[in-house]
N, C-alpha and C positions, 0 to 999 in steps of 0.2 A: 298540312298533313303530308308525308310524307308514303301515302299510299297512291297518290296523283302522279307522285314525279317517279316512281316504281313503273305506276300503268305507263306513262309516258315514255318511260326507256323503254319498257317491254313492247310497245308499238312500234320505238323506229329499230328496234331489231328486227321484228318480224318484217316491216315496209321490206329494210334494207335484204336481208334474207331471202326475200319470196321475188320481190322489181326489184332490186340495187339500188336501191334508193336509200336518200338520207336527206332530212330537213337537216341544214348547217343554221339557220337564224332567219329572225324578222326583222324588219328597222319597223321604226316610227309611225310610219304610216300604216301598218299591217301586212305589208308585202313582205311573201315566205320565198325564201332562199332554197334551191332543191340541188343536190349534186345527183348521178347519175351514173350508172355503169350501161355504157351500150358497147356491142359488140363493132368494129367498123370493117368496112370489107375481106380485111386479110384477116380478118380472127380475132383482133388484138383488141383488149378491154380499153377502151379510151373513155375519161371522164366527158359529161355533157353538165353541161350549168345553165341554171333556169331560173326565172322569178314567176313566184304566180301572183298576182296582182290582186290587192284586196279588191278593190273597183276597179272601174274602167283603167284601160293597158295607159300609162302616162311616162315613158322611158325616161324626160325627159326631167322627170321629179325623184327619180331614184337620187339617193344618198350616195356621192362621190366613191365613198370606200368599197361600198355596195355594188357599183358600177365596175370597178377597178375589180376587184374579184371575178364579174360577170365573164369578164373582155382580158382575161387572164394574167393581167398587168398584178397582180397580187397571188399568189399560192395558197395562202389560207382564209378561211374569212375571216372578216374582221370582227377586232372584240369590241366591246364599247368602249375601254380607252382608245380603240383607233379611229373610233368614231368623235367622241368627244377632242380629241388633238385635234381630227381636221376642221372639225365646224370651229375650235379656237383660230385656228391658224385661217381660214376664212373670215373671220370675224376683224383679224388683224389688215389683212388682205385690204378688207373692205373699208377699212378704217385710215390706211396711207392712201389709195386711191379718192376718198373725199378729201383727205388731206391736200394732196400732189393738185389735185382739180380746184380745190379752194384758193392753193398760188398760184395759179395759172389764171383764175377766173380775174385774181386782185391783179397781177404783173398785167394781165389784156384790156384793164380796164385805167391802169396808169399811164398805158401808154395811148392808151384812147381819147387818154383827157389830158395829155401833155404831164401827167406828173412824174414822167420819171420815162426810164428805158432808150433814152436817146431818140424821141421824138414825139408824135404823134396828131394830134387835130391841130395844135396853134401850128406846128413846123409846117401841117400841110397848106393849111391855107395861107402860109406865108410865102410859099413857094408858088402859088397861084396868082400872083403880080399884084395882091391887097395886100400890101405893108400897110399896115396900122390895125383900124377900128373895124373895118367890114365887116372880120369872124365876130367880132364881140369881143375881141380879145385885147390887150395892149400892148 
């Protein structure tokens, strides 16, 4: 119905209107985005930015773009394509680092066991005055 999204405009005019205020957006979780007009010492209308948290205050679970807006590294807020890009571009993030840890896990473990990287367990205990059998090796 399109008599909802009417009431709903006609709210954050009057909010904005009567406080300076404006709801900009929610993320995911329910947490509401609030821009703000205060007055600050010499006179001058400077913007305040706020989250009100659906539950308990959790900063540390807000949505990166959502944050970046907060902390004023962003101008406007974000849409859900800017939302949608980051969580990709995290996804990818997350996807070369188990990568990158996956060769690093196999190269630590080659050279652990002498298969490869210019040394490892056979070269140590070779260098420990047991040339031959001792390590188990040959």
């Amino acid at each position: 119905m399109s008599g909802g999204g009417a009431l709903s405009r006609l709210a954050a005019r009057v909010s904005w209107a009567l406080f300076k205020r404006e709801r900009v957006g929610m993320d995911e979780l329910g947490n509401v985005y609030i821009r703000k007009l205060e007055r600050n010492p010499e006179g001058e209308e400077v913007e305040k930015r706020f989250v009100k948290y659906k539950g308990d205050p959790e900063p540390v679970g807000l949505p990166a773009e959502w944050h970046q807006w907060l902390h004023r590294a962003r101008t406007d807020p974000p849409t859900e394509e800017d939302i949608r890009r980051g969580q990709h571009q995290r996804e990818l993030f997350k996807k070369r680092v188990a990568a990158i840890e996956a060769e690093d896990a196999a190269r630590r473990f080659q050279e652990a066991t002498g298969g490869g990287g210019g040394g490892g367990v056979r070269h140590q205990l070779g260098e420990g005055g047991t040339h031959g059998s001792s390590g188990g090796t040959a």
